[in-house]
SETOR-527567 format. One line per 4 residues: number of its first residue (from 1); their letters; for each residue x, y, z of N, C-alpha, C, O. Coordinates in pm, whole numbers. Example, Ala and Ser with C-alpha at 12.3 -4.5 7.8 and 13.67 -1.06 7.14 Angstrom:
2
1> as> 1319/-569/780/1230/-450/780/1320/-330/780/1424/-332/846; 1285/-225/708/1367/-106/714/1290/3/787/1341/114/804
REM end
This chain:
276
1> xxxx> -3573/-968/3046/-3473/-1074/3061/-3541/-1204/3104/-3655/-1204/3150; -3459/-1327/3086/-3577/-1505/3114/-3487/-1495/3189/-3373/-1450/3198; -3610/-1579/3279/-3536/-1590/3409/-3400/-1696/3403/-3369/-1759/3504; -3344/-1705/3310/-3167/-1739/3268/-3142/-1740/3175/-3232/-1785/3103
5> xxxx> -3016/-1698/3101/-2966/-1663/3039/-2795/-1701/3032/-2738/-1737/3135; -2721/-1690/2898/-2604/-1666/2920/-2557/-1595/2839/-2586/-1614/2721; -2473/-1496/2876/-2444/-1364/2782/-2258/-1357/2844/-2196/-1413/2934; -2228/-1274/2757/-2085/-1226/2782/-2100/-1118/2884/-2193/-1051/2841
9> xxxx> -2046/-1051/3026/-2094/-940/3078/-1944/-894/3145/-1860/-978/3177; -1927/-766/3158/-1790/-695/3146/-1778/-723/3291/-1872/-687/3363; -1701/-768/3332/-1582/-766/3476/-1630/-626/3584/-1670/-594/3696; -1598/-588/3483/-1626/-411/3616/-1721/-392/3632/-1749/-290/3695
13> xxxx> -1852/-500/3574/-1974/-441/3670/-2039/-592/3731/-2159/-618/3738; -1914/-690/3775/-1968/-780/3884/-1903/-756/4008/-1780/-748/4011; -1972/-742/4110/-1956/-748/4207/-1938/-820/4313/-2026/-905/4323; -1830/-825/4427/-1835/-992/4465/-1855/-961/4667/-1798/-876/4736
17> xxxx> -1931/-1041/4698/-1979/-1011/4842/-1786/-1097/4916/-1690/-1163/4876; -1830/-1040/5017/-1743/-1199/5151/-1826/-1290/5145/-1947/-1282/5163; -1784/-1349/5128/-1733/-1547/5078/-1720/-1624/5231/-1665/-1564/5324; -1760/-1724/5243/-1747/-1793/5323/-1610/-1867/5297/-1555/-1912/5397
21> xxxx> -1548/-1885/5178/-1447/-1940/5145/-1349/-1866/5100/-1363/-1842/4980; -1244/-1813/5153/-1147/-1689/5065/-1112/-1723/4908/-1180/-1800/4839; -1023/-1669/4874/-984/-1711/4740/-848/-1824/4713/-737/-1790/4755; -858/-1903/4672/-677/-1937/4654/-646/-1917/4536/-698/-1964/4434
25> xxxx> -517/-1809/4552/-481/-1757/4412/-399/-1807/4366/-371/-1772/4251; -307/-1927/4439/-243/-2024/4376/-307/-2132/4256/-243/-2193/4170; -491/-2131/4290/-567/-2226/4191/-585/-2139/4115/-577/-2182/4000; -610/-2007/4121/-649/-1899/4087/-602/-1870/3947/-667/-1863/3843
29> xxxx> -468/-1853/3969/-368/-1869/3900/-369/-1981/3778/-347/-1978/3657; -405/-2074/3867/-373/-2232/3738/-484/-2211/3660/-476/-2212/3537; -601/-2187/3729/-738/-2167/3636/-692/-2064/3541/-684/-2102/3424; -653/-1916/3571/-631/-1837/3417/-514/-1901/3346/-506/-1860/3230
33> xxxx> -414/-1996/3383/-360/-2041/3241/-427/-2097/3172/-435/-2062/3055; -512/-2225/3228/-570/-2258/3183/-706/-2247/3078/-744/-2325/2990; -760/-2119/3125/-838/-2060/3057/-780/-1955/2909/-829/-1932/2798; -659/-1916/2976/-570/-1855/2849/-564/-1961/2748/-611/-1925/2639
37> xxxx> -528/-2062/2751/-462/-2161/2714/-597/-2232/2534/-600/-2230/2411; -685/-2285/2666/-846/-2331/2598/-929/-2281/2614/-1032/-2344/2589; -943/-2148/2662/-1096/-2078/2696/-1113/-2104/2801/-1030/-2162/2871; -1294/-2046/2861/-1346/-2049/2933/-1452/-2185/2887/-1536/-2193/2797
41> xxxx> -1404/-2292/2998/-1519/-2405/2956/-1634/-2390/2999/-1730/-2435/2936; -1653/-2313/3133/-1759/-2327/3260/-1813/-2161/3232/-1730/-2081/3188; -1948/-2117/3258/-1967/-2002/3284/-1956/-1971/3466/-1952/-2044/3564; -1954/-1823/3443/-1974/-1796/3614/-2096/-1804/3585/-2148/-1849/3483
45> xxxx> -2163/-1737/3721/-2340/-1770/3799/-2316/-1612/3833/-2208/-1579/3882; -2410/-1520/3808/-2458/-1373/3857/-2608/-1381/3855/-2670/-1438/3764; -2659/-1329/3948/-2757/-1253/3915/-2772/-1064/3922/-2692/-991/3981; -2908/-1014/3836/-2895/-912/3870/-2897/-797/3929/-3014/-759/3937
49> xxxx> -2771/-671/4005/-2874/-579/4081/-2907/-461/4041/-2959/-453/3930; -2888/-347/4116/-2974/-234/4080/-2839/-164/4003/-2728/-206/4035; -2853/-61/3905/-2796/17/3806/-2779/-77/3686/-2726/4/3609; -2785/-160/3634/-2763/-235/3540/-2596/-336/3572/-2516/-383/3491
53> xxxx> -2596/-337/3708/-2493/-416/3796/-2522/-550/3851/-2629/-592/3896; -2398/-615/3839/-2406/-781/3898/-2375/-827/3990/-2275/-769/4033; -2414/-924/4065/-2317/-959/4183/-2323/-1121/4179/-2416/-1199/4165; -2205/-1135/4195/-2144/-1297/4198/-2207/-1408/4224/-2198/-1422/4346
57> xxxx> -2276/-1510/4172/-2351/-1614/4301/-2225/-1716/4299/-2176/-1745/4408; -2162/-1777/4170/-2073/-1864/4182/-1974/-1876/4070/-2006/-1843/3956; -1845/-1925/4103/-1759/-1937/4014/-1653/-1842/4068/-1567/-1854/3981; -1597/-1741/4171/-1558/-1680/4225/-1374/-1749/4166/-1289/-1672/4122
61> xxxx> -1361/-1837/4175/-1161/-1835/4097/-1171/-1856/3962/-1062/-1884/3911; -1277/-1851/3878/-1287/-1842/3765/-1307/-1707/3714/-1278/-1674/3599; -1365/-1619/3814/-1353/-1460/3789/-1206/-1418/3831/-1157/-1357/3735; -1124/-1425/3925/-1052/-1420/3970/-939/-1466/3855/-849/-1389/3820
65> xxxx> -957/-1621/3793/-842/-1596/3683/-871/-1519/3575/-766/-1499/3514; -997/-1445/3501/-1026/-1389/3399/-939/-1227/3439/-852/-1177/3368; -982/-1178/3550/-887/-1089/3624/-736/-1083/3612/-666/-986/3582; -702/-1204/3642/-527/-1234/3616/-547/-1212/3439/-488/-1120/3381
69> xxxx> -615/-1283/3384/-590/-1259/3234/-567/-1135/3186/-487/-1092/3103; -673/-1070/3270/-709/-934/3231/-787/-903/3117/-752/-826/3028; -917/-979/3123/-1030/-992/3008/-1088/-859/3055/-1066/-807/3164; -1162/-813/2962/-1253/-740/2995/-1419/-756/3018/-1511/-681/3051
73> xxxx> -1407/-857/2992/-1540/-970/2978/-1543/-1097/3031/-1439/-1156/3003; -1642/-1184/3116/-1649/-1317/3108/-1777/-1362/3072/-1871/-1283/3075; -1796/-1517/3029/-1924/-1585/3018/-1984/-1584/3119/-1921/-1614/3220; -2153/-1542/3134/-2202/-1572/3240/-2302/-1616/3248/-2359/-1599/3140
77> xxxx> -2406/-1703/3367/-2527/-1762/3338/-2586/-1620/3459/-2564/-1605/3580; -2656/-1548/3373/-2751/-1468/3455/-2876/-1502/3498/-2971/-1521/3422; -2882/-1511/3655/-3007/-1556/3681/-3098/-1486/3798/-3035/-1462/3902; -3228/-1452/3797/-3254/-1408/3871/-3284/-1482/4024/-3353/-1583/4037
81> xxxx> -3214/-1408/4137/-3272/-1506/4245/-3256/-1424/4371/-3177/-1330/4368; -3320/-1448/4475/-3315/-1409/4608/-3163/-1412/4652/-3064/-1474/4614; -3189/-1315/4751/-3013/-1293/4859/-3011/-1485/4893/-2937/-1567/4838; -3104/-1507/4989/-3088/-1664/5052/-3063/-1787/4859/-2997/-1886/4827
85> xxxx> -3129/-1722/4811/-3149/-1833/4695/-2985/-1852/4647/-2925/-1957/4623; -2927/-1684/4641/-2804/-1702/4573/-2721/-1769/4634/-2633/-1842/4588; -2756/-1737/4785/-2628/-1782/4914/-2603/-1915/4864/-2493/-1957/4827; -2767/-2013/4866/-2774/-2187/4887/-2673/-2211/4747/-2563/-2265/4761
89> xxxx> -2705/-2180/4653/-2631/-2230/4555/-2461/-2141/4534/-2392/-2191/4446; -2419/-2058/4584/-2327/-2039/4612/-2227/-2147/4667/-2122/-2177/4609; -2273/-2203/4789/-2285/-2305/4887/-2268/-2449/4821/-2167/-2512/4853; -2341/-2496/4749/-2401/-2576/4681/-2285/-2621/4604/-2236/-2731/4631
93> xxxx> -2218/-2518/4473/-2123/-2510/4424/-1975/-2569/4465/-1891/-2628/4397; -1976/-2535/4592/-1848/-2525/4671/-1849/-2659/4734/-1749/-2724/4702; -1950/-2736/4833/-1978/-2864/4842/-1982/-2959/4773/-1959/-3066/4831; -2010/-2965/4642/-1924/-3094/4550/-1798/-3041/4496/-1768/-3078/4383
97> xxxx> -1710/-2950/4567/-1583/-2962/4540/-1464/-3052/4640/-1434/-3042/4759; -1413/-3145/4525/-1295/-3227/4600/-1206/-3192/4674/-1160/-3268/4759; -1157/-3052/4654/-1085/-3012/4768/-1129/-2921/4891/-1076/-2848/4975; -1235/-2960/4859/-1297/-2859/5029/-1268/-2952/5136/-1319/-3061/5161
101> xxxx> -1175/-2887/5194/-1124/-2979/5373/-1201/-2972/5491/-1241/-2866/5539; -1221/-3076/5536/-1333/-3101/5599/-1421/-2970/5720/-1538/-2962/5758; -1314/-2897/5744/-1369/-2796/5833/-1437/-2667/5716/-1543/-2609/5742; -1395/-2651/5649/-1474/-2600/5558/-1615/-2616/5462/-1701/-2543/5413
105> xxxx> -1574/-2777/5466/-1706/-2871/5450/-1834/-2816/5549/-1939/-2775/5500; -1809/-2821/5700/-1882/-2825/5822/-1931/-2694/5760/-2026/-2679/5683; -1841/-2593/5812/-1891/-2438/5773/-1982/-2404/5656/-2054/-2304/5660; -1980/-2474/5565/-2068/-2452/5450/-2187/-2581/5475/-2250/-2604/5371
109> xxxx> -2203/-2613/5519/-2368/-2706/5534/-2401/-2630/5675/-2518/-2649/5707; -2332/-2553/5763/-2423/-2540/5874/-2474/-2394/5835/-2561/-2334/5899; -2424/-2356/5750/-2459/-2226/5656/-2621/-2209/5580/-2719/-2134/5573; -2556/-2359/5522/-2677/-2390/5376/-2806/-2479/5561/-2924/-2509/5547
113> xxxx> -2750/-2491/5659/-2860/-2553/5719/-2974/-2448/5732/-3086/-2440/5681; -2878/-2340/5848/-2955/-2197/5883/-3044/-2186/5731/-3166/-2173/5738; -2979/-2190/5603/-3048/-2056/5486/-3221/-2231/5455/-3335/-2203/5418; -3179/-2356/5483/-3264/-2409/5434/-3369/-2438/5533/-3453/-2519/5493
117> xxxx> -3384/-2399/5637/-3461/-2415/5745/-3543/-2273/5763/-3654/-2273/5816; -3473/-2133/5710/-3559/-2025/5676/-3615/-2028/5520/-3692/-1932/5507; -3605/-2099/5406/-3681/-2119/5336/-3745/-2237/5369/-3803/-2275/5268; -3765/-2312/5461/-3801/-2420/5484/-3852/-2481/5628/-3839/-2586/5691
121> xxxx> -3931/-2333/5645/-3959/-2355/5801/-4077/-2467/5891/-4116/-2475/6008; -4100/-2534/5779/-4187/-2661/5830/-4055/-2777/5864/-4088/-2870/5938; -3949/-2777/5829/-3838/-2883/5830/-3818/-2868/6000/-3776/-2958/6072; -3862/-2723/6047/-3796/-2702/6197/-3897/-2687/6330/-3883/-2693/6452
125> xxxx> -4043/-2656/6204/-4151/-2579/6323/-4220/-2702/6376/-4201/-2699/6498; -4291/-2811/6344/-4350/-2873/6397/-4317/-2969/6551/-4393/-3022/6633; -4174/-2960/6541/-4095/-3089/6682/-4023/-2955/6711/-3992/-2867/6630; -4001/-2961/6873/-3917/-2887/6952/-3751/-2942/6896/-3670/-2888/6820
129> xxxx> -3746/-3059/6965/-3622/-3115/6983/-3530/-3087/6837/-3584/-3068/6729; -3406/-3089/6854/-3291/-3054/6721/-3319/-3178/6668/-3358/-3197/6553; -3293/-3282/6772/-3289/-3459/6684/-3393/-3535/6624/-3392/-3647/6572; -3506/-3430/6648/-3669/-3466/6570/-3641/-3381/6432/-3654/-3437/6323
133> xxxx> -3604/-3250/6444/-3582/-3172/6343/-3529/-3202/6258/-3548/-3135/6157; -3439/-3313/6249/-3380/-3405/6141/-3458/-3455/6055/-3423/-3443/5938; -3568/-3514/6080/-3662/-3639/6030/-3800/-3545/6037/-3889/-3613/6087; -3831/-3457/6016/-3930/-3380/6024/-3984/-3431/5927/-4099/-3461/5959
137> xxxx> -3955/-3468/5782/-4054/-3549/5667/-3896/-3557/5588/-3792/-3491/5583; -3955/-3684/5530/-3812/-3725/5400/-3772/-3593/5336/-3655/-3558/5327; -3905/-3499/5280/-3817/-3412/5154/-3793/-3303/5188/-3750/-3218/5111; -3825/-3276/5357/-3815/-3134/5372/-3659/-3184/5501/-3615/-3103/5583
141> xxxx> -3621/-3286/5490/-3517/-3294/5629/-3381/-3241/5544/-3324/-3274/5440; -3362/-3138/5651/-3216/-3123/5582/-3111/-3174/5549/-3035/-3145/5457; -3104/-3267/5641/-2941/-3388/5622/-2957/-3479/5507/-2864/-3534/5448; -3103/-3494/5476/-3120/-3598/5378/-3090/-3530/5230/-3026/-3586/5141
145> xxxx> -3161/-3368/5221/-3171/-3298/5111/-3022/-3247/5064/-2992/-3228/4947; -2957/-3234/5146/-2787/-3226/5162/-2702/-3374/5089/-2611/-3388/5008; -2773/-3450/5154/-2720/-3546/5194/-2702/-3590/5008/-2591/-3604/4956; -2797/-3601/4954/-2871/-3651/4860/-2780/-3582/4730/-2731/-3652/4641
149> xxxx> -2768/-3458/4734/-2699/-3342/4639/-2567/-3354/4623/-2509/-3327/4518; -2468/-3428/4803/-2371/-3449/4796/-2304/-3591/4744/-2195/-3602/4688; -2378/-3678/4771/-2366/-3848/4733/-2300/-3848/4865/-2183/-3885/4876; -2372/-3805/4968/-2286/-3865/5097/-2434/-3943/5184/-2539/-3964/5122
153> xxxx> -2418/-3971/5309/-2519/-4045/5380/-2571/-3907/5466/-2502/-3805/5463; -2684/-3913/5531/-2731/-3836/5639/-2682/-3828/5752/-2726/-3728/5808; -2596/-3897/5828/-2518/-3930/5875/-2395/-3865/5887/-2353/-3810/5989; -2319/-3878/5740/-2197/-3756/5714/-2245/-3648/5703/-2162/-3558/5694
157> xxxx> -2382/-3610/5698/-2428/-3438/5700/-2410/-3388/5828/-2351/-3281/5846; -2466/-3472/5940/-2501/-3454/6054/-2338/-3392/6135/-2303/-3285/6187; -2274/-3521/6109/-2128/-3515/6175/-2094/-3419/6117/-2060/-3334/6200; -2081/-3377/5993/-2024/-3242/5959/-2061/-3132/6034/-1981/-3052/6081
161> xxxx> -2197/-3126/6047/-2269/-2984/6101/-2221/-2983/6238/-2183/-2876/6285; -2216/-3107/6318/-2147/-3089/6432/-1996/-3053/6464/-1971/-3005/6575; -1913/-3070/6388/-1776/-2965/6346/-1773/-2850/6402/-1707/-2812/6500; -1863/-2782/6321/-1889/-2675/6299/-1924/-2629/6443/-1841/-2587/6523
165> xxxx> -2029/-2639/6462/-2112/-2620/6563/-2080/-2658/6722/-2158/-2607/6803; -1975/-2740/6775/-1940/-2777/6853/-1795/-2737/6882/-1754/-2751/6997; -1713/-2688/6784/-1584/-2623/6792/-1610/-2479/6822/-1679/-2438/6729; -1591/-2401/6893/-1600/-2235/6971/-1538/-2191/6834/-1446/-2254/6782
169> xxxx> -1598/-2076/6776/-1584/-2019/6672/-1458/-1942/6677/-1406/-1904/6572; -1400/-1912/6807/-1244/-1894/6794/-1150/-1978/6792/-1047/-1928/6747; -1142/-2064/6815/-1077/-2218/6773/-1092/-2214/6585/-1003/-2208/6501; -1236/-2220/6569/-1219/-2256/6480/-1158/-2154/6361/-1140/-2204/6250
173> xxxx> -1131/-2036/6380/-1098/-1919/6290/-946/-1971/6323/-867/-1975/6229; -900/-2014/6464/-802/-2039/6485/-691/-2145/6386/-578/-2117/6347; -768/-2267/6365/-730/-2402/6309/-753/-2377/6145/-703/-2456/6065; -829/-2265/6101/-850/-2249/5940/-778/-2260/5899/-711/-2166/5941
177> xxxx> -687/-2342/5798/-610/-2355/5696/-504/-2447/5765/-398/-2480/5712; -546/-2482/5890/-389/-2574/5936/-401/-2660/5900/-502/-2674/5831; -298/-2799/5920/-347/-2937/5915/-441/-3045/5928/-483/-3142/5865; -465/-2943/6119/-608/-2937/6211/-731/-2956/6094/-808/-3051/6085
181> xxxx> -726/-2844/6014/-870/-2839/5943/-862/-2928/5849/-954/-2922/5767; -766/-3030/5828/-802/-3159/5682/-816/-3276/5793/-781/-3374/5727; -833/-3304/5866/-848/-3426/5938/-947/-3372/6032/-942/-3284/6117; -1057/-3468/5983/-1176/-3498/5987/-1196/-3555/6110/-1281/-3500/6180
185> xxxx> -1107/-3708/6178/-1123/-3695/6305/-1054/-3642/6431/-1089/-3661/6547; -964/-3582/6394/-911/-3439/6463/-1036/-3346/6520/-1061/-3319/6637; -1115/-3298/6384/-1195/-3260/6446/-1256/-3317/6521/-1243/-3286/6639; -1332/-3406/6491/-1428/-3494/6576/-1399/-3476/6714/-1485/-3431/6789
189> xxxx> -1273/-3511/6760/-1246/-3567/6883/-1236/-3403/6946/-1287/-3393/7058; -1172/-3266/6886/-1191/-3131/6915/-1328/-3099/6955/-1347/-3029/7055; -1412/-3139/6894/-1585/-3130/6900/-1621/-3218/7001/-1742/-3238/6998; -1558/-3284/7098/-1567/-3362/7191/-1532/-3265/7316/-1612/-3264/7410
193> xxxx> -1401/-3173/7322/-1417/-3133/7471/-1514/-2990/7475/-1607/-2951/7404; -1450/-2939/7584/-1529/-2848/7584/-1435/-2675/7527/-1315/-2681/7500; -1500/-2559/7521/-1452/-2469/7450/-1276/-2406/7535/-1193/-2343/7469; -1260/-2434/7658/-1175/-2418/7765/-1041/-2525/7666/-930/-2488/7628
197> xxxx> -1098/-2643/7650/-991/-2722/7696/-975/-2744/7507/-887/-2812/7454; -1044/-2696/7461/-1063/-2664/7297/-889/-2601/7264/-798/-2647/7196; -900/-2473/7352/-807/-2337/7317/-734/-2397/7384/-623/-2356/7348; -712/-2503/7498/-535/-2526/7540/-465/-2646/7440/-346/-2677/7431
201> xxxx> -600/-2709/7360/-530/-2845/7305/-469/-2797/7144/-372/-2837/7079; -571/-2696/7115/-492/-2631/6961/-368/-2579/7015/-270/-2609/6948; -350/-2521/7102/-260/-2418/7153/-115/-2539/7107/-25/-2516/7026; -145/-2722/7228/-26/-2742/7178/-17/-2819/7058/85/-2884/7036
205> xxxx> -150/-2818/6949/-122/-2883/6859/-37/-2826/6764/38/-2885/6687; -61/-2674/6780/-29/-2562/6701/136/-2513/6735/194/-2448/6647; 199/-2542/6845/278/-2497/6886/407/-2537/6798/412/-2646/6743; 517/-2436/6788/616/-2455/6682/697/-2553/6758/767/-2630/6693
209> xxxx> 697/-2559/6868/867/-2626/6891/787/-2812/6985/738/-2813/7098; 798/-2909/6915/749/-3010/6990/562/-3026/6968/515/-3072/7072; 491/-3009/6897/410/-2978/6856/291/-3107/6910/341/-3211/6866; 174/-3139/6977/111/-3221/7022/64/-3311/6859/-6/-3243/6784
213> xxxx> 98/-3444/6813/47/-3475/6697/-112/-3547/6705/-146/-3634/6625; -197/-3496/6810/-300/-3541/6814/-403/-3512/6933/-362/-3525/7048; -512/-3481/6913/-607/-3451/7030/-564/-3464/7149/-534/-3391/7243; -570/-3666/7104/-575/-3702/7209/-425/-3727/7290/-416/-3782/7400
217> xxxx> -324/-3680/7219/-184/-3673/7254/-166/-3546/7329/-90/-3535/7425; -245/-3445/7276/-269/-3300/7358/-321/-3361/7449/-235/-3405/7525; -437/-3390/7483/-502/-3409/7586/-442/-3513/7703/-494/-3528/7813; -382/-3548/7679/-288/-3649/7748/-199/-3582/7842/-190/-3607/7963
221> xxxx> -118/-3475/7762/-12/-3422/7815/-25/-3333/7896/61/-3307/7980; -207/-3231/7874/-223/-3140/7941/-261/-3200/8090/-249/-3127/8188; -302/-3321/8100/-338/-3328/8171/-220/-3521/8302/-256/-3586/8400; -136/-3524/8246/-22/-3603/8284/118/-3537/8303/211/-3565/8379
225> xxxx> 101/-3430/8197/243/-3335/8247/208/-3169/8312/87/-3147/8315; 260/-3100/8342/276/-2957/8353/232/-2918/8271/277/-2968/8169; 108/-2797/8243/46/-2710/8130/155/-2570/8109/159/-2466/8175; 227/-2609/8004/311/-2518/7968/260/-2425/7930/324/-2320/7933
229> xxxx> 151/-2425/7890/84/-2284/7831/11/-2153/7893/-24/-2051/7835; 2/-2182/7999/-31/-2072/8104/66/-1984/8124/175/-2024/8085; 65/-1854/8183/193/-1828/8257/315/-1827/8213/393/-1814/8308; 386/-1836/8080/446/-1835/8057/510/-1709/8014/429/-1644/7948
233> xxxx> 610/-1657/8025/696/-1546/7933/695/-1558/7780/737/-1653/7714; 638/-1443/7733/661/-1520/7566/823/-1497/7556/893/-1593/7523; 878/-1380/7583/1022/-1371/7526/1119/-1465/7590/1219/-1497/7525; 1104/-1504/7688/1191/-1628/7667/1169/-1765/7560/1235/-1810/7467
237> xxxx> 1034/-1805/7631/956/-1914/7538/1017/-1887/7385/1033/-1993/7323; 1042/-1809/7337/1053/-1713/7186/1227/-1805/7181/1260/-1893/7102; 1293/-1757/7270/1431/-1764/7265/1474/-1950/7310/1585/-1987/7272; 1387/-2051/7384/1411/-2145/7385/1374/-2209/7234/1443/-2288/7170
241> xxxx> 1266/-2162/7204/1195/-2253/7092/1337/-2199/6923/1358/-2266/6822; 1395/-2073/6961/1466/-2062/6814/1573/-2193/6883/1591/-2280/6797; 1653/-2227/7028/1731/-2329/7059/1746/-2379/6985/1832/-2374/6897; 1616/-2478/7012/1553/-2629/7013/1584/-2626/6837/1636/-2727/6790
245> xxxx> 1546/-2491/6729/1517/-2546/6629/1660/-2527/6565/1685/-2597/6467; 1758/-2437/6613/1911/-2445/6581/1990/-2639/6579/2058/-2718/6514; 1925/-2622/6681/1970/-2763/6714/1996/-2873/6669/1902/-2947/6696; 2120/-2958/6579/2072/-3091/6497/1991/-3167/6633/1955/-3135/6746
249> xxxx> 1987/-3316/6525/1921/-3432/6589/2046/-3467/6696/1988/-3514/6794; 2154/-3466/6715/2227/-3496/6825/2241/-3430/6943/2267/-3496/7044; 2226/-3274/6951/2227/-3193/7037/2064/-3201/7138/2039/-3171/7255; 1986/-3251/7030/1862/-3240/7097/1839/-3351/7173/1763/-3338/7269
253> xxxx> 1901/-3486/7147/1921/-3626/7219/2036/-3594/7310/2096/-3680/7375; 2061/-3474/7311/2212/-3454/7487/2074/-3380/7523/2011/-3448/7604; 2027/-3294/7496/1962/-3174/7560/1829/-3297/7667/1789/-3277/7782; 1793/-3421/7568/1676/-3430/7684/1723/-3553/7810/1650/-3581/7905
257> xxxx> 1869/-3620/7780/1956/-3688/7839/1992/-3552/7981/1988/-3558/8104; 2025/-3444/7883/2063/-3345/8054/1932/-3318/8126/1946/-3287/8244; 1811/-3322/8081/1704/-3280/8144/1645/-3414/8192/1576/-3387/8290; 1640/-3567/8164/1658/-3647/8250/1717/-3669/8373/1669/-3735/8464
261> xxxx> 1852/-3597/8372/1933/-3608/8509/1902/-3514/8590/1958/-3519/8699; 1809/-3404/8564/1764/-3333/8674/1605/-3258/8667/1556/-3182/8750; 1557/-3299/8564/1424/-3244/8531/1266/-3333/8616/1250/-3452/8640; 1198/-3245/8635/1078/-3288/8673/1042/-3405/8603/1033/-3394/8481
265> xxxx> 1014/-3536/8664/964/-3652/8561/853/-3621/8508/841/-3675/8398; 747/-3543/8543/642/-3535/8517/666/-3449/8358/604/-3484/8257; 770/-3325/8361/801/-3254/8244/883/-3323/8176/891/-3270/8065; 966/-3436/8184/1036/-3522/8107/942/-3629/8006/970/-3676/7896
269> xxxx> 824/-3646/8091/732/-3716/8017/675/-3661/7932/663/-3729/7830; 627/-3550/7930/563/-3484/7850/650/-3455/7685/623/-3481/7568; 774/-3383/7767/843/-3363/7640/883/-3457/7555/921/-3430/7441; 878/-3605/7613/918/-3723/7532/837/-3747/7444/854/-3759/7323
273> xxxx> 682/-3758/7547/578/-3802/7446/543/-3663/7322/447/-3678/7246; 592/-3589/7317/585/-3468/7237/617/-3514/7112/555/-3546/7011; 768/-3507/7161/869/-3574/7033/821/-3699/7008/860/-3716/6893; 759/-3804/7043/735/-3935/6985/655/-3922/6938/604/-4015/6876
REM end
């Protein structure tokens, strides 16, 4: 076999690892009409393993709609390459895509950082410091070699990797797919406290009833009003929050008028600035 190729190769003998990125089978979906429709424009990416078997490097919702089609076959570019080789361009693939939201962005360059600093261990060995390790030489620095592939600056590599890397990895499994994860300086300012005050500010960004619309609106409240989030009963909490959402817009303008006339100012503030 040359070391690439593109051949037709049957479905049931590619194999597909965990993904740093799940699937969306809503695109999933649009891709096999689409492919029903006009073909397959794009090949997938395999290389090969042992029994005369494949495993995935890229193109993962393009297999996924051939599946919905229910082909028994797709186009593929077979190539031979290392576990790390397949990962980077796996990676690679997924980073000039327009809809990768920014926390997913982070997660996939601090990925492709780790895999390019073990093929690329002069980029890390010569300077102690992380912020020398940047600039270690033009073609071996990672933010630049990133940087360069993406049409972004070294700069937006950097800030990305810090996303990643500065959000507590339960936060961040936490915020996957919310709103949280498309706003870019959401994160930022998340990657600013610390992992403590990380898990109380998602807590009220995330929260269904009155919801914090911003870091720094969380952070405000946790620390100007009462921290509702401690200590609390869930089954009541459960039974105020269905209230609040029964509630039109008029009942909820008596409800914080009655809790003015006898409520903690400190919890009157909070709940105002909630709703505003």
């Amino acid at each position: 076999m040359n070391r690439s190729e593109t051949q037709m190769i049957r479905i049931d003998l590619i194999d597909v690892k965990e993904r740093l990125r799940q699937i969306d089978m809503d695109y999933a979906a649009l891709l096999a009409s689409s492919m029903k429709e006009i073909g397959q424009l794009q090949p997938v990416e395999v290389r090969p393993t042992k029994g005369g078997r494949f495993e995935l490097v890229a193109g993962a919702h393009r297999l996924e709609g051939a599946k919905v089609n229910e082909w028994s076959e797709i186009l593929a570019v077979v190539r031979k390459s290392s576990d790390m080789e397949a990962e980077i361009r796996q990676i690679d693939e997924n980073l000039i895509r327009h809809d990768l939201n920014p926390l997913d962005r982070a997660t996939f360059l601090a990925r492709r950082q780790e895999i390019y600093i073990q093929l690329n261990p002069q980029a890390a060995g010569r300077k102690a410091s992380a912020t020398a390790r940047w600039h270690a030489t033009a073609d071996l620095s990672f933010a630049s070699n990133a940087a360069a592939k993406m049409g972004v600056s070294d700069r937006d590599v950097r800030r990305s990797i810090a996303r990643f890397t500065k959000i507590a990895p339960d936060v961040r499994k936490k915020i996957a797919g919310t709103w949280i994860a498309f706003k870019g300086s959401e994160l930022d300012a998340l990657a600013r406290c610390g992992p403590q005050e990380q898990r109380k500010v998602v807590k009220l960004m995330l929260q269904e009833v009155l919801p914090a619309k911003s870091v720094k609106a969380a952070r405000h409240a946790m620390h100007e009003g009462p921290d509702l989030l401690e200590d609390v009963d869930a089954e009541q909490l459960a039974r105020l929050q269905g209230a609040w959402r029964k509630g039109g817009a008029k009942a909820r303008a008596q409800f914080l008028d009655w809790l003015a006339m006898g409520a903690d100012p400190a919890l009157l503030g909070w709940i105002k600035r909630a709703e505003g």
